[in-house]
C-alpha positions as CSV (number, residue, x, y, z in Angstrom):
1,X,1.5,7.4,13.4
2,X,2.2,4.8,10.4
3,X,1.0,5.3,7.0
4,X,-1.2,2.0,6.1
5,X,-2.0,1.0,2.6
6,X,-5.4,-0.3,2.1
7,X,-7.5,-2.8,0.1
8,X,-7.6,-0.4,-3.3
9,X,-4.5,-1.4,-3.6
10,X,-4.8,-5.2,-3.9
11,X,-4.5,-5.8,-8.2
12,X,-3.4,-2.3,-8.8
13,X,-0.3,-1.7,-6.7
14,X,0.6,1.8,-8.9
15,X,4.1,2.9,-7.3
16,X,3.7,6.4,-7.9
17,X,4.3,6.0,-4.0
18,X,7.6,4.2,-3.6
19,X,9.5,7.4,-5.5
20,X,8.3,10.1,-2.9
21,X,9.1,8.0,0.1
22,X,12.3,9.3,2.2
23,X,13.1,6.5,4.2
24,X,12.1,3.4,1.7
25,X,9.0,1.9,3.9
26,X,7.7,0.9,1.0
27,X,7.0,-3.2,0.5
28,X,6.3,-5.1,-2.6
29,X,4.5,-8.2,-3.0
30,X,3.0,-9.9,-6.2
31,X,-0.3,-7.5,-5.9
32,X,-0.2,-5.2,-3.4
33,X,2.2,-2.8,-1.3
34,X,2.7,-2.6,2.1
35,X,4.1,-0.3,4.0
36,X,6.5,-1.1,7.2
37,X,5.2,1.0,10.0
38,X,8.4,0.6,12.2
39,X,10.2,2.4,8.9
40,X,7.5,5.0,8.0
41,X,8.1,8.5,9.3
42,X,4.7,10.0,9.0
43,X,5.8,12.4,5.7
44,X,2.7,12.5,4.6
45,X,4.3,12.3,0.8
46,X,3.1,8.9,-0.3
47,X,-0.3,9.4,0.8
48,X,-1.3,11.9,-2.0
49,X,0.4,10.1,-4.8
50,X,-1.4,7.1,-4.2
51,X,-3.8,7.4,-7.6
52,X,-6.7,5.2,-6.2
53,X,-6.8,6.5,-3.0
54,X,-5.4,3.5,-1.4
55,X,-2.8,5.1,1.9
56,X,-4.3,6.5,5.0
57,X,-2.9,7.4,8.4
58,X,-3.1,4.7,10.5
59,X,-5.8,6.3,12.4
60,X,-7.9,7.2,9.5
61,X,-7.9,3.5,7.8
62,X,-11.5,3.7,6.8
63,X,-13.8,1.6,9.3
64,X,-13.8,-2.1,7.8
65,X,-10.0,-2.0,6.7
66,X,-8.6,-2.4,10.1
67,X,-7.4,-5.5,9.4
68,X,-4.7,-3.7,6.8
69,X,-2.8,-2.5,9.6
70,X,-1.6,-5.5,11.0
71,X,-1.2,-7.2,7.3
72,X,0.9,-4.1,6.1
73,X,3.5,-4.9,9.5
74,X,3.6,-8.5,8.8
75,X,4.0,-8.5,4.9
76,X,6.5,-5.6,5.5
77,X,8.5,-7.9,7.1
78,X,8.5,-11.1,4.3
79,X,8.8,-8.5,1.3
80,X,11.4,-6.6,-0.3
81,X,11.7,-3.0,-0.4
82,X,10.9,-1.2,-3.4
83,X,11.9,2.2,-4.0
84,X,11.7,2.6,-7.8
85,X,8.3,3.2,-9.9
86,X,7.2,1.0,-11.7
87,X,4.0,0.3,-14.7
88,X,0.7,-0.7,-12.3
89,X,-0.5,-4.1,-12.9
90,X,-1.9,-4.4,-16.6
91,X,-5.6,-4.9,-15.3
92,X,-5.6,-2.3,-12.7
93,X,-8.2,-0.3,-14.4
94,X,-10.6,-2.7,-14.0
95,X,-10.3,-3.0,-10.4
96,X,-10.0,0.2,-8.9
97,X,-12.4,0.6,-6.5
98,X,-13.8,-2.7,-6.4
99,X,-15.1,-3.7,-2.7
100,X,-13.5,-7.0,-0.9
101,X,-10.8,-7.6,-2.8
102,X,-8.6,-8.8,0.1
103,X,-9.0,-12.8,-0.6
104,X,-7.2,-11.9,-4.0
105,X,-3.7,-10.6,-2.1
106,X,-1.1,-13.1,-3.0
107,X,0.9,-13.0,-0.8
């Protein structure tokens, strides 16, 4: 089962993730990560790293952020792989944890 990443993410996107990541699953868009479930091999490394809490197993995805599943698939396959950490987005302070964020993803 897939590792998903989740709205938390969206105008954060730390990549504390993409370094512990064996197989390079990892996706990156302007605002967000994705992972590609057809890459991920259920490590269980990213999810920890993840400083706002924003990776789940695809069967926890907390109940209202199903749709993440099928947007993490899809936008894995339009984005490139990153596999190198890089500085969060200047701002993301400000919205960690901030609820319905998912009409900011730029896609």
């Amino acid at each position: 089962m897939p590792f998903v990443v989740t709205e938390n993410c969206i105008k954060c996107k730390h990549t504390d993730c993409v370094e512990v990541c064996p197989v390079d699953c990892f996706h990156e868009g302007p605002n967000f990560l994705v992972i590609d479930p057809d890459e991920c091999i259920d490590c269980t490394l990213c999810e920890p790293e993840c400083p706002v809490g924003a990776i789940f197993p695809e069967e926890d995805v907390p109940a209202g952020q199903e749709v993440f599943i099928a947007l993490n698939a899809e936008l894995a396959k339009q984005w490139p792989v990153i596999t190198v950490r890089k500085d969060p987005l200047p701002d993301h302070a400000e919205w960690d944890g901030k609820p319905n964020k998912l009409a900011l993803l730029e896609r």
